[in-house]
C-alpha positions as CSV (number, residue, x, y, z in Angstrom):
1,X,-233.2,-149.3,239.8
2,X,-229.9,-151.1,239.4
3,X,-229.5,-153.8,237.2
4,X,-228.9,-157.1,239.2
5,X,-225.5,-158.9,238.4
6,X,-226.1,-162.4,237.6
7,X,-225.6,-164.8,240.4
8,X,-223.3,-166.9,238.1
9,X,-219.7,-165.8,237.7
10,X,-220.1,-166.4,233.7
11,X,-222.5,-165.2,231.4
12,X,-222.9,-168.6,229.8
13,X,-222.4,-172.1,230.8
14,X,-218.6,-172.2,229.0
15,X,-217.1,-172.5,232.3
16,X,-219.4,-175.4,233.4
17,X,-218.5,-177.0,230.2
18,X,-214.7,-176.5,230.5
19,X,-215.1,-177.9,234.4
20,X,-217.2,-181.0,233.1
21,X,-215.0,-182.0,230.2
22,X,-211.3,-181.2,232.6
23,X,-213.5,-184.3,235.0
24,X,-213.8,-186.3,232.0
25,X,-210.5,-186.2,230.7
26,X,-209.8,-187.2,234.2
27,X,-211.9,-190.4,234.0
28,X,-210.4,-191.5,231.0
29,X,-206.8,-190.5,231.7
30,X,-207.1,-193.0,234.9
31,X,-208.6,-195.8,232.5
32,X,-205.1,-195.0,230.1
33,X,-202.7,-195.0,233.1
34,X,-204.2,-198.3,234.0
35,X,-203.6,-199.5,230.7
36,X,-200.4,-198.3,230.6
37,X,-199.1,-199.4,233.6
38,X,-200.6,-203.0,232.5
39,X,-198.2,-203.1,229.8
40,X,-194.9,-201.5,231.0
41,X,-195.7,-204.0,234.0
42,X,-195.6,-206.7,231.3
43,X,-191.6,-205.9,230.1
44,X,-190.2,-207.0,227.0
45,X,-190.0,-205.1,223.9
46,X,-194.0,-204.1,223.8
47,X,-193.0,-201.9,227.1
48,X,-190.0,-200.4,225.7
49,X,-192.5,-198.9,222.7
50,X,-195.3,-197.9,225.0
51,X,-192.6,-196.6,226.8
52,X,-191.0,-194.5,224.4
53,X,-194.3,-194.1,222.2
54,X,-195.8,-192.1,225.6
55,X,-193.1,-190.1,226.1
56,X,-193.1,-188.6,222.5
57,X,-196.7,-188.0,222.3
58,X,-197.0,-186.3,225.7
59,X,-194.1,-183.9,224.5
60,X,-195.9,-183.9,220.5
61,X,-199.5,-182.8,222.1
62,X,-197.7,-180.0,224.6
63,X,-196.0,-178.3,221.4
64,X,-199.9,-178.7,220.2
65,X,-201.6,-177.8,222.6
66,X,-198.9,-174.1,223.0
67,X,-199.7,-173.5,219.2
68,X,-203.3,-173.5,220.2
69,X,-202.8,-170.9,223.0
70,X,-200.5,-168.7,221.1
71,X,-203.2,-168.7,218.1
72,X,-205.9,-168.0,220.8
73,X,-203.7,-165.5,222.7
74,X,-203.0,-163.6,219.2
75,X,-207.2,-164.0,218.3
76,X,-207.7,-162.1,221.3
77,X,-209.5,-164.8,223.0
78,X,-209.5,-163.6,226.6
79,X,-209.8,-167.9,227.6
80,X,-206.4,-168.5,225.5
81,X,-208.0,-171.5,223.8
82,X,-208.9,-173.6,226.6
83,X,-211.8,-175.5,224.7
84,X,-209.7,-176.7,222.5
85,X,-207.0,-177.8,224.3
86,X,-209.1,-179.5,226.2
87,X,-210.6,-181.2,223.2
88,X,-206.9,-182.1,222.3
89,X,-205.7,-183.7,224.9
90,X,-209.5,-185.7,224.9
91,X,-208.9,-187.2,222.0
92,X,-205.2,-187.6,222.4
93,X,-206.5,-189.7,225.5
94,X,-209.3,-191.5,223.8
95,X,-207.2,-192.6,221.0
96,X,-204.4,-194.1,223.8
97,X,-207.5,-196.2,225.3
98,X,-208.9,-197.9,221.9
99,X,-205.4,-198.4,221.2
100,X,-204.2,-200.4,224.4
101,X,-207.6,-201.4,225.3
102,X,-207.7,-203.1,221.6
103,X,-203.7,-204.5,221.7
């Protein structure tokens, strides 16, 4: 008798998990974008930093987030790191919305 494939494309739930944590970062990006636009909206000198301070960070984390890849992709990891970039850019994210949620 044949063995029956699972009905599951993946042998474990790491896909589920990757799907569940990519909605999560999209909740609390929206929360940060809200933020954000809260205080660019504002003007002045405090959105000129925000400003400039997003726009380094986005670049800082994507030079991050390619040396986690390339270490993955070098590992053999067939998923190229995708757990941990996704924890990356979560707390990259998490850390923007105690900051402006706090200012």
């Amino acid at each position: 008798m044949a063995k029956l494939k699972p009905l599951l494309p993946w042998p474990t739930l790491a896909l589920a998990n990757i799907a569940f944590q990519g909605a999560m970062l999209a909740v609390e990006a929206q929360q940060v974008i809200g933020l954000r636009l809260t205080k660019l909206a504002q003007g002045g000198p405090g959105g000129q930093k925000e400003a400039t301070l997003m726009v380094s960070e986005k670049l800082d984390t994507l030079v991050e987030s390619g040396q986690l890849m390339m270490q993955a992709a070098l590992g053999g990891k067939e998923d190229l790191g995708a757990g941990e970039v996704m924890q990356l850019y979560r707390r990259k994210v998490r850390a923007n919305r105690r900051r402006l949620a706090g200012a």
